[in-house]
N, C-alpha and C positions, 0 to 999 in steps of 0.2 A: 504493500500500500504506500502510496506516495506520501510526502510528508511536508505539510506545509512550512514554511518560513518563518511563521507565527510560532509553531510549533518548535519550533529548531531555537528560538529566542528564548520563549519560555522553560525548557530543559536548560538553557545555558544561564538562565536567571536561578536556576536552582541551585547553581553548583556554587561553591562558596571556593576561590583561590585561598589556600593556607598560608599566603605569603600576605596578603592586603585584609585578609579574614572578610572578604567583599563578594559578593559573585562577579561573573568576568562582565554581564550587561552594564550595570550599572557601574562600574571603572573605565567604561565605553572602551573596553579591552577587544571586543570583537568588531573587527575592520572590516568582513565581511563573508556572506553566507549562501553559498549556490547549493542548488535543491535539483538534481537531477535526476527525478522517477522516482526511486525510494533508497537512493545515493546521497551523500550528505557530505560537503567540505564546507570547512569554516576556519576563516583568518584569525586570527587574536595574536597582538600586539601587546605587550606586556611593559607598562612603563617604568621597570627596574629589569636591573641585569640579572639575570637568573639562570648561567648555562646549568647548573647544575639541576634544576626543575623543571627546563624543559620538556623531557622525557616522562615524567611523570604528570606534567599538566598534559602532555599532551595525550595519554594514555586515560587519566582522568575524563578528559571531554569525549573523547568516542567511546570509552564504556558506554558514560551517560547518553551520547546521542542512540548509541544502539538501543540501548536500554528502551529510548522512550519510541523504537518504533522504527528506525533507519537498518536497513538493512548492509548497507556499507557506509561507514562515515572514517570520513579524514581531519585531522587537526592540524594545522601548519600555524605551529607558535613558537614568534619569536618575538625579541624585547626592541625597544626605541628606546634614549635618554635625550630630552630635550631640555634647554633652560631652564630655571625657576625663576621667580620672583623675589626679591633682593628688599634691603631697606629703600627705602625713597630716597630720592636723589644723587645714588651713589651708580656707577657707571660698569658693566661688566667690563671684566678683562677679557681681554681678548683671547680668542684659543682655549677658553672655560667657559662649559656649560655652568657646574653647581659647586659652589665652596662650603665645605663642612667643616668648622671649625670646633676642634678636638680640646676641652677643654677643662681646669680644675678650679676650684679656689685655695686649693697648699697646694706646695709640690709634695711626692716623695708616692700619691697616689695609685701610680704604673700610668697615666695618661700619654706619656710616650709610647710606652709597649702598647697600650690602647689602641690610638691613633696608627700604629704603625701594620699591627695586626687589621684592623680596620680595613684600612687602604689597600693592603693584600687581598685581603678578602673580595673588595668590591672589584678588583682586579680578577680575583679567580672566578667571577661570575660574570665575568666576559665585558666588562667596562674598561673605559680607559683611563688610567689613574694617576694623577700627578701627590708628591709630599711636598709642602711647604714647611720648613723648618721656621718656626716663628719664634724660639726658644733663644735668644740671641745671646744671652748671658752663659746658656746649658747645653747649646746643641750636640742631641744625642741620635738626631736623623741617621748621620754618615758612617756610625758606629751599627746601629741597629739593622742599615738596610745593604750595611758590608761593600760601601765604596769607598774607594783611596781616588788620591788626586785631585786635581783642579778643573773644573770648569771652564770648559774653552771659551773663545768670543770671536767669531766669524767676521764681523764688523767693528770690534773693537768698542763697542755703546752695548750690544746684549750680550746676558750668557747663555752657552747651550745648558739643556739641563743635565744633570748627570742621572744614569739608568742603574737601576736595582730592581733585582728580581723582577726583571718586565715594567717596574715603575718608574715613572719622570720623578726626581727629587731637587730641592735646594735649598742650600743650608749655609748661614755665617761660617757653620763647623768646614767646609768644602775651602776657604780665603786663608784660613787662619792656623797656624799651628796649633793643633790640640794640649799644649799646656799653656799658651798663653792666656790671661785672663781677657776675659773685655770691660774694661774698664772706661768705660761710658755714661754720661747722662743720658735724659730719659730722650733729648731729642734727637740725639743720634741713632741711636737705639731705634724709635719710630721711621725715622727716615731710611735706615738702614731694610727695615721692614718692608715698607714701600715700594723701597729698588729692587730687594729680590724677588717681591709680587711681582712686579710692572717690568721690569729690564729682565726677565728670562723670556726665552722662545720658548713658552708651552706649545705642545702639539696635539691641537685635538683633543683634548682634557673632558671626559664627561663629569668626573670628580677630582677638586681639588683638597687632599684632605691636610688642613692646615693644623698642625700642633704646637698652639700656643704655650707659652709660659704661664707660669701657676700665676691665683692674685687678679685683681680687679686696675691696675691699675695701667700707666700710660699707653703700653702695647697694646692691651688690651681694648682701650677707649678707641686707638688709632683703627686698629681692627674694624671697633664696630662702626667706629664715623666714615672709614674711606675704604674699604673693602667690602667688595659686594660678597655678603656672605648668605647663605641659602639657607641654613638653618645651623642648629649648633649642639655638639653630644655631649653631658658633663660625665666626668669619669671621679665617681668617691669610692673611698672605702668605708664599711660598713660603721666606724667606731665615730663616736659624737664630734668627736673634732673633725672629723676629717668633714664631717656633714654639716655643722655650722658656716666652714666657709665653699663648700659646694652649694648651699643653699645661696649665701650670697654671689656667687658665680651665674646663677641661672639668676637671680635679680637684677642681675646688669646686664643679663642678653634680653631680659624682658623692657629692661628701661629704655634700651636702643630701637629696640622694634624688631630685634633678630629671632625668629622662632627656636623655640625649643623642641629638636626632634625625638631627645629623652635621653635618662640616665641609665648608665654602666655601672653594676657596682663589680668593683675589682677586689680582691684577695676576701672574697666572702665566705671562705670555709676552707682548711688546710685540712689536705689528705693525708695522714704518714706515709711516708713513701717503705715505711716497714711492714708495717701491720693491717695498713688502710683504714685505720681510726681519723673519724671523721669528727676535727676541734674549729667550732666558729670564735678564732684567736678574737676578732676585734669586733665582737657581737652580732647581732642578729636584724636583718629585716630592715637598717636602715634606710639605703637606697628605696626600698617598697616605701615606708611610710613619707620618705621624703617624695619620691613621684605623687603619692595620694593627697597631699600639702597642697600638692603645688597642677594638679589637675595636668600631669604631664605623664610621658609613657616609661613603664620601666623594662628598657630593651634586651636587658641580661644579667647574668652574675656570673664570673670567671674565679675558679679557684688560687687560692695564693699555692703554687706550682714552681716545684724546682725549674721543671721542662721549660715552661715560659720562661724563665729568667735565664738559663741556660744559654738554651738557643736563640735568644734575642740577644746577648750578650758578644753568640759568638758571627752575627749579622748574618741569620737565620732564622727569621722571627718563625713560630709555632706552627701559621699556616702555610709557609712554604716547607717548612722542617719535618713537619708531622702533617701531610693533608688530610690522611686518616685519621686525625686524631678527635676525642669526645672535644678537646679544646680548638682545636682547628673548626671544627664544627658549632662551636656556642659563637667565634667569633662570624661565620658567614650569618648564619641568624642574625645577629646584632646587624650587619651590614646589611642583608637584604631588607630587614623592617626600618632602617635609618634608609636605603632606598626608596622604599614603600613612602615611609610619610614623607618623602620630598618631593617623591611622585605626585602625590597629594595636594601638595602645596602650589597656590597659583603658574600656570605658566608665564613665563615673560616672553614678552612680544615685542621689544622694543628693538629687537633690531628686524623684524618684519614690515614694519607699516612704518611708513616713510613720514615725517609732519605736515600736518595737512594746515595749511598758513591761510584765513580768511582775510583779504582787505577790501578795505573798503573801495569800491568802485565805480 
């Protein structure tokens, strides 16, 4: 029996994608749907990187079409990443769709091993990924992502970027001999910030993930005043201090106008790596009660893990180190739903539509 169109939408409104928790109609995931006799193919476009769910969404949707009636049905899904929506009046960079800015209010939290793990991830799920090292006092980029050397300049005004594990990176750490200190005020320091945003040749960058410096202040303000940032991920640990000033880190991305895409809690329960005695060192459920505060998502919890510090240490973070790993895997979740809600988040159009100038005539 043939199978109407109507019918083919309605089955695909049933289905709920695990990645958006949304059905595919209404994420207007489905680009389109030919009805041939009692043959069934349907487009769906996926607005996060998802190689790794391809396969299973797409196995997903022809159950269900069969299911409700289709005697052959095909699924051809695959993802788009297009710009987002920015604070007002601040300009994208060129060669970047969306900046995610990876973020704490102390140091000492893992927001680097965060961020960097992060940006792998959104990498291994077939995006393209540029690091922004915003750490200028600490940078611990070129350590973690295990590049040596200098950054060339073609033209002598930009720099190329330096590559890691498949990722675009830059970092103060790339200029500077690694014991020197930087001993700076706060305006060199911002301006310094600036240059490495705007004077690299990104290429094609769907995500830029920028790992700021712990703290609310200068860097930070410059951040949110002159960099177009797309939303923002704070990284605490479970223990009160570490969430008094993680609380006030997401206050200053709210003050700005920068959305909050949710919080990471990090080192949330130590495994013994003898016995597998499971001790929550720096207490319990923080990150949760602090997301319920504050009416925001809470994206994960990553174990305080030899492994992670390991092999970040030796610039082979967890997800390229281990891709089998339960860790390698909590970090793609965290990066597909930080995908997800910025999927979510307005498109920008501004470099689409040309200005449309009325005079008087």
């Amino acid at each position: 029996m043939a199978m109407t169109e109507q019918q083919v939408q309605s089955a695909l409104k049933d289905l709920v994608d695990p990645n958006t928790k949304k059905d595919f109609v209404s994420t207007k995931s489905v680009k389109g749907i030919k009805v041939d006799g009692d043959t069934v193919s349907v487009d769906i476009v996926l607005g996060y990187p998802a190689k790794s769910q391809l396969a299973g969404i797409k196995a997903m949707i022809e159950d269900k079409l069969k299911a409700a009636g289709a005697a052959g049905a095909t699924a051809n899904v695959s993802f788009k990443i297009v710009s987002h929506g920015v604070q007002k009046g601040v300009k994208l960079v060129p060669g970047i769709k969306n900046i995610i800015a990876v973020a704490s209010g102390k140091g000492g939290v893992g927001k680097s091993t965060t961020a960097v793990n992060l940006a792998l991830a959104l990498a291994a799920e077939g995006a393209s990924v540029a690091m922004l090292d915003a750490d200028i006092y600490g940078p611990s980029q070129p350590t973690m992502l295990g590049i040596n050397g200098r950054p060339e300049s073609a033209d002598g005004k930009t720099l190329e970027p330096m590559m890691g594990h498949g990722i675009q990176a830059m970092s103060i750490g790339f200029m500077i001999d690694p014991d020197t200190p930087m001993v700076w005020r706060g305006p060199m320091v911002t301006q310094a910030l600036e240059q490495l945003l705007n004077d690299t040749n990104w290429k094609d960058v769907d995500y830029l993930v920028v790992d700021m410096p712990p703290g609310t202040g200068d860097v930070q303000l410059t951040l949110a005043q002159r960099v177009p940032v797309t939303g923002a991920v704070i990284v605490t640990t479970p223990q009160d201090i570490a969430l008094i000033d993680a609380r006030k880190g997401l206050k200053m991305f709210e003050k700005v106008g920068i959305p909050i895409m949710g919080v990471v809690e990090n080192m949330s329960l130590h495994i013994c790596s003898k016995c597998g005695h499971e001790e929550r060192i720096f207490g319990e459920g923080g990150g949760e009660r602090m997301c319920k505060d504050y009416n925001v998502e809470f994206l994960g919890a990553l174990p305080l893990d030899i492994q992670i510090r390991e092999e970040t240490d030796a610039g082979k973070p967890t997800v390229v180190a281990a891709p089998e790993s339960r860790i390698a895997d909590i970090y793609r979740q965290i990066a597909r739903r930080v995908a997800v809600k910025i999927g979510e988040s307005a498109v920008d159009h501004t470099s689409k539509f040309p200005n449309i100038v009325i005079q008087n005539t």
